[in-house]
C-alpha positions as CSV (number, residue, x, y, z in Angstrom):
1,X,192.4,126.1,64.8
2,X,189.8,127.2,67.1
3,X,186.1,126.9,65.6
4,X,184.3,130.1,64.5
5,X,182.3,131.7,67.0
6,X,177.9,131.7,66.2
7,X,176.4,133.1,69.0
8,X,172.3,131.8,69.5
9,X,171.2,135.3,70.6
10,X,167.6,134.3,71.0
11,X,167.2,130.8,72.5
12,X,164.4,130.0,75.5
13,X,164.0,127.4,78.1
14,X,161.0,126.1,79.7
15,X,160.0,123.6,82.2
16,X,156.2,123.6,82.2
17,X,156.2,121.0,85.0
18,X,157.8,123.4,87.8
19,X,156.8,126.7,86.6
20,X,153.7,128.6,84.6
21,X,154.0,129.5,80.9
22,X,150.4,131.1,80.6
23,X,150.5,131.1,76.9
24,X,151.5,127.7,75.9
25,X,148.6,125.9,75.6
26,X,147.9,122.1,74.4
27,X,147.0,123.8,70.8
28,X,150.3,124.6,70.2
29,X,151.0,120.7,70.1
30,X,155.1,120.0,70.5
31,X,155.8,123.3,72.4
32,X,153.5,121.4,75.3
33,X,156.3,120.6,77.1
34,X,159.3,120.8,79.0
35,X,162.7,122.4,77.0
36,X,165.6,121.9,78.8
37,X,169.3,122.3,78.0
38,X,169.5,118.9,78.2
39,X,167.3,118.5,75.0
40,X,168.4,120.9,72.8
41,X,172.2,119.5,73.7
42,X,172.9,116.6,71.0
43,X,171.6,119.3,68.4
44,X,174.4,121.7,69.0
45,X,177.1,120.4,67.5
46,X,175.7,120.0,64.3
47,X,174.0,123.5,64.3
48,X,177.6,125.2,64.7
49,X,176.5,127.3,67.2
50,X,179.1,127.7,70.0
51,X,177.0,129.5,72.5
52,X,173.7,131.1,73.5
53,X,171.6,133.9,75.0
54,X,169.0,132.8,76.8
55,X,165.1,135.3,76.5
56,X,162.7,135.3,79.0
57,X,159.9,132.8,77.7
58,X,157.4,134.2,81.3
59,X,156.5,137.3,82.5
60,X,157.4,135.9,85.6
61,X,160.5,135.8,87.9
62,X,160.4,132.3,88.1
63,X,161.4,132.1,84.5
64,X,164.1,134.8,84.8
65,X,165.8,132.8,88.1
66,X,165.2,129.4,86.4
67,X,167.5,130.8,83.1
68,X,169.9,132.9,85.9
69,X,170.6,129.0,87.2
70,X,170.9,127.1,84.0
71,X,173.3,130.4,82.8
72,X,175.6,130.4,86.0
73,X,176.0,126.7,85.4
74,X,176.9,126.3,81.8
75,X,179.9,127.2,79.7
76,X,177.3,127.6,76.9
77,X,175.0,130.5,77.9
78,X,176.4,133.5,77.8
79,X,174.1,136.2,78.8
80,X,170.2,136.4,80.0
81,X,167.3,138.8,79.0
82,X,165.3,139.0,81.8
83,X,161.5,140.0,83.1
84,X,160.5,142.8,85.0
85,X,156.9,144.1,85.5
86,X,157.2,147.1,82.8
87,X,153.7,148.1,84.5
88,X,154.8,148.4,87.8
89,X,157.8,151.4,87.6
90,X,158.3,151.2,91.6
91,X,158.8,147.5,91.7
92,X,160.4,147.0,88.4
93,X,163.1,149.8,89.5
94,X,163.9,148.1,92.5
95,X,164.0,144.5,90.5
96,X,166.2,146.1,87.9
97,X,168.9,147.6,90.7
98,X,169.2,143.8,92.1
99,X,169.7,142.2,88.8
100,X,172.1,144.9,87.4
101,X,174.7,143.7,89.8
102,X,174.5,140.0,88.1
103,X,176.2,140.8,84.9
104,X,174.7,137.7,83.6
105,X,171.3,140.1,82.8
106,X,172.0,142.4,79.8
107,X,168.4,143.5,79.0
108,X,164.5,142.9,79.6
109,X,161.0,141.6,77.7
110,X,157.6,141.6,78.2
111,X,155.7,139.7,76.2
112,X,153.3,142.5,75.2
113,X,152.2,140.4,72.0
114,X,150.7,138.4,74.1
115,X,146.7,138.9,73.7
116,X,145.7,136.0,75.1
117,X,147.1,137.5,78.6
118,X,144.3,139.8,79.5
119,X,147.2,142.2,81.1
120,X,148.0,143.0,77.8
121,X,144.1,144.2,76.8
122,X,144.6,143.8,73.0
123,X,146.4,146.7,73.3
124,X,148.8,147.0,70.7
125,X,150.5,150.4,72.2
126,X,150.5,148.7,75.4
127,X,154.3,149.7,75.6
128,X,153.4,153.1,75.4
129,X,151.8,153.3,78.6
130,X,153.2,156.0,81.1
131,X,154.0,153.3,83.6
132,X,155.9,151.0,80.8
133,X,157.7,154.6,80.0
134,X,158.9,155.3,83.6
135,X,160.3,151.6,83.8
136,X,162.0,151.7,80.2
137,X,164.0,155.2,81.7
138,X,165.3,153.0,84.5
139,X,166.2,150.1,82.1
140,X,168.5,153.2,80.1
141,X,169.2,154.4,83.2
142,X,171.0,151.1,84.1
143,X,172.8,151.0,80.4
144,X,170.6,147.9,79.4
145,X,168.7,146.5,76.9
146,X,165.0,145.7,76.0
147,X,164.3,143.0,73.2
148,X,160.6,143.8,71.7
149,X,158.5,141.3,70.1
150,X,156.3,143.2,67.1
151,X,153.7,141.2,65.4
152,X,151.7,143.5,63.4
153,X,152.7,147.3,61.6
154,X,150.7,149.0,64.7
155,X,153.5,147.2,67.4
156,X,156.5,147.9,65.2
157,X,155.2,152.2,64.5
158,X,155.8,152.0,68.8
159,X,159.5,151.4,67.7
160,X,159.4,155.1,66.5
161,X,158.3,157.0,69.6
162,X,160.2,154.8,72.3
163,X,163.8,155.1,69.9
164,X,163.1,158.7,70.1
165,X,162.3,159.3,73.9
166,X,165.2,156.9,74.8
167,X,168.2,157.5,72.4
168,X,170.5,156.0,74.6
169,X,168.4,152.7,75.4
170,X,169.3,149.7,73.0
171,X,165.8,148.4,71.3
172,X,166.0,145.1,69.7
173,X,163.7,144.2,67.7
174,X,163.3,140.0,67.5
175,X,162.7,138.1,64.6
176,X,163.0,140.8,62.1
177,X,159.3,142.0,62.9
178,X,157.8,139.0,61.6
179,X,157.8,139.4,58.0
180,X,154.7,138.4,56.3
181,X,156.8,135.6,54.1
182,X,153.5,132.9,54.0
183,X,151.9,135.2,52.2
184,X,154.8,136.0,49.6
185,X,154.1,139.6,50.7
186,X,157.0,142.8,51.5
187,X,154.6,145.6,52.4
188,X,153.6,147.0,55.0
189,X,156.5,145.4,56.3
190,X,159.1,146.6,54.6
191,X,158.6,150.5,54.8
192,X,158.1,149.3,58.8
193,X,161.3,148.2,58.7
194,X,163.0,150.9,56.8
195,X,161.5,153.7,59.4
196,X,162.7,152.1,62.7
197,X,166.0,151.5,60.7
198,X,166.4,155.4,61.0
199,X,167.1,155.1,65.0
200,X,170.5,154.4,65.5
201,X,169.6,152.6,69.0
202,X,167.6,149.7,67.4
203,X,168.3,146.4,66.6
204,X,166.9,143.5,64.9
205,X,167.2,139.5,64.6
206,X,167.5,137.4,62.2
207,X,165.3,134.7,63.9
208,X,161.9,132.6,63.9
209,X,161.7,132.8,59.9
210,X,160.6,129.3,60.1
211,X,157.3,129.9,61.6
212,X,156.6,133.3,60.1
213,X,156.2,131.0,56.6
214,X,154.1,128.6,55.4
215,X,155.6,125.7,57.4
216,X,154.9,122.9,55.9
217,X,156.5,124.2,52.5
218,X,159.1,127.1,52.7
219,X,162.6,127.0,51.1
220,X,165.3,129.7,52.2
221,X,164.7,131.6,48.7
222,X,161.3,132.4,50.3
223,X,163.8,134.8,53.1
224,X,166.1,135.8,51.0
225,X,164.1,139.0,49.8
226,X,163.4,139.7,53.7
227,X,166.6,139.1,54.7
228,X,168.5,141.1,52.3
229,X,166.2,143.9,53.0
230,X,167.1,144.0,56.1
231,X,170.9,143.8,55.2
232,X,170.7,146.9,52.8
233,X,167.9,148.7,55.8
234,X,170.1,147.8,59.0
235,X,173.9,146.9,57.8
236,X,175.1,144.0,59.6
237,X,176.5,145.9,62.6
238,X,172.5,146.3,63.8
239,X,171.5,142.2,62.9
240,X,172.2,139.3,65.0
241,X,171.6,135.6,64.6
242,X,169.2,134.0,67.2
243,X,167.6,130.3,66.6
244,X,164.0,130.7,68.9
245,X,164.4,127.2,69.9
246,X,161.8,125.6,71.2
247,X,159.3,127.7,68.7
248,X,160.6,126.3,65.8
249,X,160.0,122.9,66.4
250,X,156.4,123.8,65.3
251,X,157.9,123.1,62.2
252,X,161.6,122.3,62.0
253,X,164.8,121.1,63.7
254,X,167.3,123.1,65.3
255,X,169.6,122.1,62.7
256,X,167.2,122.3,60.0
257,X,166.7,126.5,60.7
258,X,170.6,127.2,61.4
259,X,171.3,125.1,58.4
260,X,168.8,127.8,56.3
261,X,170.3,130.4,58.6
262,X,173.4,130.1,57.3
263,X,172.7,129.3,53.8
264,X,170.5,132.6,53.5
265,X,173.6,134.8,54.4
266,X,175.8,132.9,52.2
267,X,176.6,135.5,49.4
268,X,177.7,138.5,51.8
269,X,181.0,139.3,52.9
270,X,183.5,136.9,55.6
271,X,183.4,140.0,57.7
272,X,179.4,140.7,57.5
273,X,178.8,137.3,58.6
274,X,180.8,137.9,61.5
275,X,179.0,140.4,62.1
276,X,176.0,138.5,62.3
277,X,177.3,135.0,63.1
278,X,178.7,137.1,66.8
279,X,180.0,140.6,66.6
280,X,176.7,142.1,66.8
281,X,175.3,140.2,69.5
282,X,178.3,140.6,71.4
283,X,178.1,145.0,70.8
284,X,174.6,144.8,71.9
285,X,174.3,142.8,74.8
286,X,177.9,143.9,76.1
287,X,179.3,140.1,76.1
């Protein structure tokens, strides 16, 4: 009997002592350091999780060829969401031509949360910019994807404008927006989430719950109103699964969050959770 398939559709990899990841810094304690498929290995099997989609962790090319070589080497990783400089349309349209024709790339990120990289300017439209515009009507163009990190209700009301200019450009939305669960709180959140639900081209995951609640002392009934939110906003057929590994080790194993993964999704349906365990990561990202 061959072993249900949970697809990781939001794992990272970084090697901090061969290339630059600008924003980890020696505050953010364990994540100082190198993450390797050879670490996260003896936690697999126990997670369930059969294979992986590896996110771009850089804005840097260096990150996106590093995860191109781990990918075309592994049985595990299954697709990569690459970089390209959303700010600079000319280059970014020839970088996006070039990796097109590897049809291990299925979509792009910036990391526009990213204040502390003054590129960014505290700018919380940032991706709004004409020149992030032009690049995002390549990345339709070319029938991929862009993953969007939101932090805050002014990041996720950008969700509106670019899911109307590009109807035909698949937005996913990671780690459900960060929901504000430390502080036991649903709004503004929630009417966020149910007005970027309206677009039929976005997408969300079910990921990095761990570290948007109180870390030290969360329990998976603290998701379970966010995540069945989300369930009733989205359906299953716009959620997939993704474990942010190494993020979560600020506060929890690898098995630790698929174990609450899976138990938050418990009650639904075998054929939502397959939804969610693979089906909708495979849709999106064309696997």
């Amino acid at each position: 009997m061959s072993k249900e398939e949970l697809i990781d559709s939001h794992q990272h990899l970084w090697v901090m002592s061969e290339r630059e990841y600008s924003w980890i810094e020696p505050s953010y304690g364990p994540l100082f350091d190198d993450f390797t498929p050879e670490r996260l290995a003896p936690e697999i099997p126990e997670s369930g999780v059969t294979s992986s989609i590896l996110v771009q962790a850089a804005d840097s090319y260096e990150d996106t060829f590093y995860m191109l070589d781990v990918a075309a080497h592994s049985d595990f990783v299954r697709a990569v969401v690459a970089w390209v400089p959303f700010d600079r349309p000319n280059e970014a349209r020839a970088a996006i031509d070039i990796f097109a024709k590897n049809p291990l790339v299925k979509g792009f990120r910036n990391l526009s949360h990213d204040f502390s990289n003054p590129k960014y300017n505290n700018d919380d439209a940032w991706i709004l910019r004409p020149a992030v515009l032009e690049t995002l009507s390549y990345i339709e163009k070319a029938g991929l994807t862009m993953d969007y990190v939101s932090v805050s209700p002014a990041q996720t009301k950008n969700v509106v404008t670019l899911a109307k200019k590009f109807p035909k450009l698949k937005i996913i939305v990671d780690h459900f927006a960060k929901p504000p669960i430390a502080a036991k709180e649903i709004e503004p959140w929630a009417s966020s989430m149910k007005e970027i639900a309206a677009f039929p081209n976005v997408y969300t995951k079910l990921s990095g719950l761990n570290t948007a609640s109180d870390l030290e002392n969360w329990t998976v009934a603290d998701w379970q109103p966010y995540v069945d939110l989300m369930v009733e906003t989205f359906g299953v057929e716009r959620i997939m699964m993704g474990g942010d590994w190494p993020v979560i080790v600020l506060g929890n194993t690898y098995v630790e969050v698929w174990k609450a993964q899976l138990e938050v999704i418990d009650k639904l349906s075998s054929d939502q959770k397959a939804w969610l365990k693979s089906k909708t990561a495979k849709s999106v990202y064309n696997l």
